[in-house]
N, CA, C and O of each residue as an XYZ file, in Angstrom:
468
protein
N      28.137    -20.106     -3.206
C      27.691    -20.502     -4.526
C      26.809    -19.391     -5.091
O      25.931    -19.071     -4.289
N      26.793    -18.909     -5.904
C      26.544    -18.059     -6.847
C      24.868    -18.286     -6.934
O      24.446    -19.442     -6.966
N      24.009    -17.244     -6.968
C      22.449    -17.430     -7.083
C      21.584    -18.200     -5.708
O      20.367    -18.298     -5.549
N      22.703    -18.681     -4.824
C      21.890    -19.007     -3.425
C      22.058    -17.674     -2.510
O      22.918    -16.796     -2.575
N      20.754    -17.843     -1.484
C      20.254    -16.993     -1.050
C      20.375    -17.066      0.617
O      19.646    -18.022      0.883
N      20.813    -16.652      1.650
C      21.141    -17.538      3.263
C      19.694    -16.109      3.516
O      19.744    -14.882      3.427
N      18.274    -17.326      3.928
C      16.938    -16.470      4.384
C      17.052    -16.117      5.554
O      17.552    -16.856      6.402
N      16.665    -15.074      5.777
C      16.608    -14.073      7.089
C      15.339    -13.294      7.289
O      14.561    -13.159      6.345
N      15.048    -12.691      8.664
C      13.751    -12.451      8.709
C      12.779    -12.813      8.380
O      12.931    -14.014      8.155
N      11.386    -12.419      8.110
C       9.938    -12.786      7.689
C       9.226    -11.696      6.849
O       9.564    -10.518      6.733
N       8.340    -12.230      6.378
C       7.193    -10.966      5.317
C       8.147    -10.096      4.403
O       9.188    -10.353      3.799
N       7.580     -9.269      4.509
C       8.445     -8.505      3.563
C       9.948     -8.060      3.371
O      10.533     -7.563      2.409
N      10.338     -8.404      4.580
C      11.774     -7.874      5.020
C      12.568     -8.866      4.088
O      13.523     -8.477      3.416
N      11.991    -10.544      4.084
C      12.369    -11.673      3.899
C      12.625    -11.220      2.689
O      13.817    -11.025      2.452
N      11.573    -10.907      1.524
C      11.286    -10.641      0.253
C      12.112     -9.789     -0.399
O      12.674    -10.160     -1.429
N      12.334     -8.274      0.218
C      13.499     -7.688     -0.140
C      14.747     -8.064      0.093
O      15.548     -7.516     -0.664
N      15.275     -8.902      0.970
C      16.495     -9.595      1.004
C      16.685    -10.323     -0.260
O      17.593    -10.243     -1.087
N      15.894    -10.866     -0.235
C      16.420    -12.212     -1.174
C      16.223    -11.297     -2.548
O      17.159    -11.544     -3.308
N      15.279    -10.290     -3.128
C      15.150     -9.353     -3.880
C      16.807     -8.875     -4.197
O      17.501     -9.146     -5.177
N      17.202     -7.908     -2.740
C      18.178     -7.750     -2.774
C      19.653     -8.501     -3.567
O      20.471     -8.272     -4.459
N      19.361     -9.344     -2.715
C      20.416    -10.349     -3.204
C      21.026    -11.117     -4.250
O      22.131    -11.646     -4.373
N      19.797    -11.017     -5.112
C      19.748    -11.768     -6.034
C      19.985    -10.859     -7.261
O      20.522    -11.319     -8.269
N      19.605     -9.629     -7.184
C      19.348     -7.960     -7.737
C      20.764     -7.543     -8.025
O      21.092     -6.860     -8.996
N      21.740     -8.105     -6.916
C      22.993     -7.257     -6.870
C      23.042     -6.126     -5.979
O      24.021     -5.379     -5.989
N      21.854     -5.903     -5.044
C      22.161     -5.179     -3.890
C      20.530     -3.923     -4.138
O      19.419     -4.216     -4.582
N      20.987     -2.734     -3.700
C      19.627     -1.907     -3.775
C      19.134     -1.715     -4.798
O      17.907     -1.805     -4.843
N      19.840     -1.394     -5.962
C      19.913     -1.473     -6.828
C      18.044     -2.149     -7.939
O      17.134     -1.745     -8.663
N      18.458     -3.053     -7.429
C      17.235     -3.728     -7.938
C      16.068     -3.659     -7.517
O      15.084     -4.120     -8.096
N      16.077     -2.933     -6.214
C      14.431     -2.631     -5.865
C      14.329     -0.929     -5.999
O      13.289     -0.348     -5.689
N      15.522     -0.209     -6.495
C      14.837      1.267     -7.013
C      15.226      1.590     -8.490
O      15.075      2.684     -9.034
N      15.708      0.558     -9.004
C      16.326      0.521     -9.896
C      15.417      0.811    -11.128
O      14.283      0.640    -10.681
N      15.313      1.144    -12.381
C      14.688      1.145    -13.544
C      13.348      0.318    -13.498
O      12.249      0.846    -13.334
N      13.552     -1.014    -13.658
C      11.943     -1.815    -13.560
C      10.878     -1.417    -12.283
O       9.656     -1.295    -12.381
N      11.715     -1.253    -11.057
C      11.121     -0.338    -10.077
C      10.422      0.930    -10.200
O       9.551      1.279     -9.403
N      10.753      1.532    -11.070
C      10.135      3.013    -11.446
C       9.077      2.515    -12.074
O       7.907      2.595    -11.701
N       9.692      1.746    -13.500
C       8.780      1.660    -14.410
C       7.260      0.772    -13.904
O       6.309      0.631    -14.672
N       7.275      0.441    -13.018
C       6.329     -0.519    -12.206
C       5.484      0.342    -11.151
O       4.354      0.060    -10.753
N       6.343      1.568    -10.738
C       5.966      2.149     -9.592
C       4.565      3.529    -11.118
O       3.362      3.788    -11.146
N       5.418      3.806    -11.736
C       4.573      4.794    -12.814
C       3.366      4.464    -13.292
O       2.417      5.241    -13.392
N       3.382      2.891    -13.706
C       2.659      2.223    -13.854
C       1.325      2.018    -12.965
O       0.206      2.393    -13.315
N       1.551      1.541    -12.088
C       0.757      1.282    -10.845
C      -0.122      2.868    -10.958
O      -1.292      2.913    -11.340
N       0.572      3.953    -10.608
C       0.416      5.120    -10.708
C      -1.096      5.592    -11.729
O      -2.290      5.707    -11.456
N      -0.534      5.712    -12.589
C      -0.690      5.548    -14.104
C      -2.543      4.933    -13.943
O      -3.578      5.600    -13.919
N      -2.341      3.463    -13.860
C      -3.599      2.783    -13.331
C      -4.133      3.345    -12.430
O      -5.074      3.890    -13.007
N      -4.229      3.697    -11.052
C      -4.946      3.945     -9.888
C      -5.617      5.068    -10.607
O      -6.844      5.142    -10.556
N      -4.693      6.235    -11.488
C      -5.592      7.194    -12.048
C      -6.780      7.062    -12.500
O      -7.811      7.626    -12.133
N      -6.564      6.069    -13.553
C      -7.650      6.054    -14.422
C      -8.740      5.181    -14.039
O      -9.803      5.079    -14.652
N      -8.356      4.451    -12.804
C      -9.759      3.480    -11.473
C     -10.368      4.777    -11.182
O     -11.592      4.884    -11.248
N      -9.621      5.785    -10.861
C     -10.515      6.653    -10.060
C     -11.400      7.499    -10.947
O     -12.452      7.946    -10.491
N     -11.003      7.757    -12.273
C     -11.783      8.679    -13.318
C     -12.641      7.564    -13.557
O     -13.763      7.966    -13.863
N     -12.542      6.154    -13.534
C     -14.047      5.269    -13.955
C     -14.807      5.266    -13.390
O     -15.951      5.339    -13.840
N     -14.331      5.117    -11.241
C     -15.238      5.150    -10.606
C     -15.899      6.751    -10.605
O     -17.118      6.773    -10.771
N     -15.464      7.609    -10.497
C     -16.042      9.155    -10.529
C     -17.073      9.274    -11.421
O     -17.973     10.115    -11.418
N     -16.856      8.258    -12.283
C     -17.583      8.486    -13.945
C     -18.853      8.051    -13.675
O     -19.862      8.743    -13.807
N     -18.809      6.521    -13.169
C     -20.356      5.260    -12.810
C     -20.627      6.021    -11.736
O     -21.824      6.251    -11.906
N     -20.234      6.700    -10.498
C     -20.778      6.816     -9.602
C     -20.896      8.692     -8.982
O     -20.600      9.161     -7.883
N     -21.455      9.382    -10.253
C     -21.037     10.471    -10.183
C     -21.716     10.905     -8.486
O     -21.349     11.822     -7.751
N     -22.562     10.098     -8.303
C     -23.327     10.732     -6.976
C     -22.439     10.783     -5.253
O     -22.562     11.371     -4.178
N     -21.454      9.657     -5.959
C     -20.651      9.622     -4.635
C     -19.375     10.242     -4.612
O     -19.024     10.554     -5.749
N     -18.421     10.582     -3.587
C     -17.158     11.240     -3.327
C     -16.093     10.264     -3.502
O     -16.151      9.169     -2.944
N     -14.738     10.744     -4.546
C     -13.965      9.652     -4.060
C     -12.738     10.615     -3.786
O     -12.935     11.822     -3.923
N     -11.824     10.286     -3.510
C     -10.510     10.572     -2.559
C      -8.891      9.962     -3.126
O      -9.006      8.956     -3.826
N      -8.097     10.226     -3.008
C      -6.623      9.375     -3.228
C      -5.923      9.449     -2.347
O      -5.916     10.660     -2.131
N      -5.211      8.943     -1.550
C      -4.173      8.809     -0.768
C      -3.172      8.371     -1.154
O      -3.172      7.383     -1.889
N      -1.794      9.118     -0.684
C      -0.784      8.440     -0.936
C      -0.364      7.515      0.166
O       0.325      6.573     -0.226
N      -0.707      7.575      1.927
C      -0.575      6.711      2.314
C      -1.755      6.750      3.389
O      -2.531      7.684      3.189
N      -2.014      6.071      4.309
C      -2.405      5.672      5.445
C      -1.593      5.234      6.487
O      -0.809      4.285      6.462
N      -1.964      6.395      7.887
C      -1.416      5.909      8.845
C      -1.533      4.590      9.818
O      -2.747      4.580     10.024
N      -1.062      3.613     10.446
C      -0.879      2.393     10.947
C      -2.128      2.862     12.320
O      -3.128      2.233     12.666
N      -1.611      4.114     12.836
C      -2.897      3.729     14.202
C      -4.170      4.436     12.968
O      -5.251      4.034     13.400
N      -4.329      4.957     12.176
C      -5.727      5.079     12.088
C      -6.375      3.634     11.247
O      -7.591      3.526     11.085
N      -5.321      2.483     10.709
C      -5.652      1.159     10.318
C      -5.929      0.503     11.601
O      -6.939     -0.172     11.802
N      -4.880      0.748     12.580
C      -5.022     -0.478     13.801
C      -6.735      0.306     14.191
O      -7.524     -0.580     14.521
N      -7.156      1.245     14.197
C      -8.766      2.236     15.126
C      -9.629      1.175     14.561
O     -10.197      0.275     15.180
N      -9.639      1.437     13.192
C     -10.903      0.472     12.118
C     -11.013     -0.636     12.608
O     -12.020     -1.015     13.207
N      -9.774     -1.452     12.380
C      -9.576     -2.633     12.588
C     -10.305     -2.774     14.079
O     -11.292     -3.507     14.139
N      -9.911     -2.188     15.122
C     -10.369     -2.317     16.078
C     -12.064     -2.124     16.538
O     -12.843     -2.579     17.376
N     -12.061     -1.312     15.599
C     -14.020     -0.778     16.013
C     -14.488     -2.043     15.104
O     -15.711     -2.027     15.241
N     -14.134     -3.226     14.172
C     -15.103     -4.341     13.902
C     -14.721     -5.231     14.823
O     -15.578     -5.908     15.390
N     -13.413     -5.368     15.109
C     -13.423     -6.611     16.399
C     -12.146     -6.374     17.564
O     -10.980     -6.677     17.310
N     -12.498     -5.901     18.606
C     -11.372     -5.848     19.581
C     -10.465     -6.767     19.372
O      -9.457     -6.257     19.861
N     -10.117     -7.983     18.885
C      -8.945     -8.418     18.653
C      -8.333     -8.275     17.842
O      -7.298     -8.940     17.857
N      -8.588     -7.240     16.506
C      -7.691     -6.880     15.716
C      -7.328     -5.791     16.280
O      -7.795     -5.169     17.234
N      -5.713     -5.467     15.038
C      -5.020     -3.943     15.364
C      -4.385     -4.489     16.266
O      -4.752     -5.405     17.001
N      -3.071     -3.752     16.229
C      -1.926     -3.824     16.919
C      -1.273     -2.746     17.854
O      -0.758     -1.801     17.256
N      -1.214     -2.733     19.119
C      -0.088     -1.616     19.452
C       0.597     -1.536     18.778
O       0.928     -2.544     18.155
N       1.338     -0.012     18.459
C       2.172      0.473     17.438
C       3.031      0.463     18.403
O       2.653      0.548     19.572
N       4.789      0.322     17.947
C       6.102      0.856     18.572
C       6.370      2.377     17.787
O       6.964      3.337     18.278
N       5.939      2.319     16.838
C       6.303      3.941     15.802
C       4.897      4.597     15.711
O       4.006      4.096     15.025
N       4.777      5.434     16.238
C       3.047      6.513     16.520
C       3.536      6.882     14.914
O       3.175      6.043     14.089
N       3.996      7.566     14.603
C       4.179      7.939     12.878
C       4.001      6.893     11.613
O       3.872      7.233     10.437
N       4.024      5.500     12.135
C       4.623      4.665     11.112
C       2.831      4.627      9.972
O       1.655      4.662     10.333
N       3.515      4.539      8.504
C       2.187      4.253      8.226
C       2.498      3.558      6.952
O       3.712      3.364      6.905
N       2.073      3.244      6.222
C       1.818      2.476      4.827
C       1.690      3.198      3.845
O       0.819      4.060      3.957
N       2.517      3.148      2.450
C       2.874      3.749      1.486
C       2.492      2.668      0.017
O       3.406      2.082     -0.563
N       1.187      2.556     -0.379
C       1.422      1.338     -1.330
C       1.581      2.276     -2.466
O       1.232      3.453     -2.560
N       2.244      1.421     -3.394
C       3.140      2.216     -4.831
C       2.191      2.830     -5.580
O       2.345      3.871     -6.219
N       0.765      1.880     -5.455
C      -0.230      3.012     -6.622
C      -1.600      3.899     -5.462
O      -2.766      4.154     -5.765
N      -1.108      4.087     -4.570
C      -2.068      4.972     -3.750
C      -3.077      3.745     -2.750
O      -2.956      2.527     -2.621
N      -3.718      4.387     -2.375
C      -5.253      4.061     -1.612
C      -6.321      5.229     -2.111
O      -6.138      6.439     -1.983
N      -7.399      4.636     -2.667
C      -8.845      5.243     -3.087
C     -10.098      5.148     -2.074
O     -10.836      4.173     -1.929
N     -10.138      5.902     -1.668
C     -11.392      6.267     -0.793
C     -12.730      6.670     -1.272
O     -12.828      7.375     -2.276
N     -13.797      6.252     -0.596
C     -14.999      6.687     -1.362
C     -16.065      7.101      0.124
O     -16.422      6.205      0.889
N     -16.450      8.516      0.334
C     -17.030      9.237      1.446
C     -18.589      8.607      1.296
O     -19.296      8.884      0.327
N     -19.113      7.540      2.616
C     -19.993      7.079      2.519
C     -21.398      7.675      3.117
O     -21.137      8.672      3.791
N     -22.588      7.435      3.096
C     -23.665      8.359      3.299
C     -23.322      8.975      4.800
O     -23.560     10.153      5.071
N     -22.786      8.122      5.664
C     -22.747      8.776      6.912
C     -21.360      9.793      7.408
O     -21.142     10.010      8.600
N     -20.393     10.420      6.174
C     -19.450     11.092      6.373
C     -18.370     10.631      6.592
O     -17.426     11.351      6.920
N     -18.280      9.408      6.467
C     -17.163      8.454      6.637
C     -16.183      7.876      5.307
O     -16.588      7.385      4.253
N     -15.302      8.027      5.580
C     -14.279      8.006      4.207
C     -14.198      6.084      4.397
O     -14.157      5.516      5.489
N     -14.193      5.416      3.097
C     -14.013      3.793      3.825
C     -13.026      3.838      2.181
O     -13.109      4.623      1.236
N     -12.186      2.701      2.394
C     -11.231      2.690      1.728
C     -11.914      1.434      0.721
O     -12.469      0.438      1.185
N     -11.763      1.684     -0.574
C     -12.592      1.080     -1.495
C     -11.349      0.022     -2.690
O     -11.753     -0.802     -3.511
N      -9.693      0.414     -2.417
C      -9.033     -0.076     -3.159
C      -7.346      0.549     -2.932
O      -6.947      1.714     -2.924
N      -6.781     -0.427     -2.802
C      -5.193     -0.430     -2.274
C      -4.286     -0.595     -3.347
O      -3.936     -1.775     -3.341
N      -3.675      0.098     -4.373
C      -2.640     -0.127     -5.069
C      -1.599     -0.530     -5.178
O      -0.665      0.271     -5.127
N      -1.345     -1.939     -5.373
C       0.116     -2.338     -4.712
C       0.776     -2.531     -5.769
O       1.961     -2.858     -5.706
């Protein structure tokens, strides 16, 4: 039947399926509104970071385009040994569409202040 969806996997995988599916195939997640969403995002994170630079001329800020998974699982881990995950992919890391903003805190430490999704 036309517009039903047979769910598979979990989290995000789940999300692009049914994305997929419903899209007409890849199509719809790199497709035109995809750009125009991804520029966007873009677009914004810029101008967070020229406001914060602006109010807070005394402090450092930073952009990333991604973050790696073991230096998320380290953090995670130095507030509570039960967070963070063994990794299966040492490379794998996180790519959100409008960056990650960092801001270098008094003790030389970069702490992540805002995630662009």
């Amino acid at each position: 039947m036309a517009g039903e969806v047979d769910f598979k996997g979990k989290g995000q995988a789940l999300r692009l399926g049914v994305q997929q599916e419903l899209g007409g195939g890849p199509l719809s997640i790199f497709g035109a509104a995809a750009q125009k969403h991804d520029l966007s995002i873009r677009e914004v994170m810029v101008g967070v970071l020229a406001k914060l630079a602006e109010q807070f001329p005394e402090l450092e800020f930073r952009h990333l385009i991604s973050l790696s998974k073991k230096e998320m699982n380290e953090k995670l881990r130095g507030f509570d040994a039960r967070l963070g995950q063994a990794l299966f992919v040492e490379s794998a890391s996180i790519r959100p569409d409008g960056g990650i903003t960092e801001v270098l805190d008094k003790n030389g430490r970069w702490r992540i202040v805002l995630v662009g999704g």
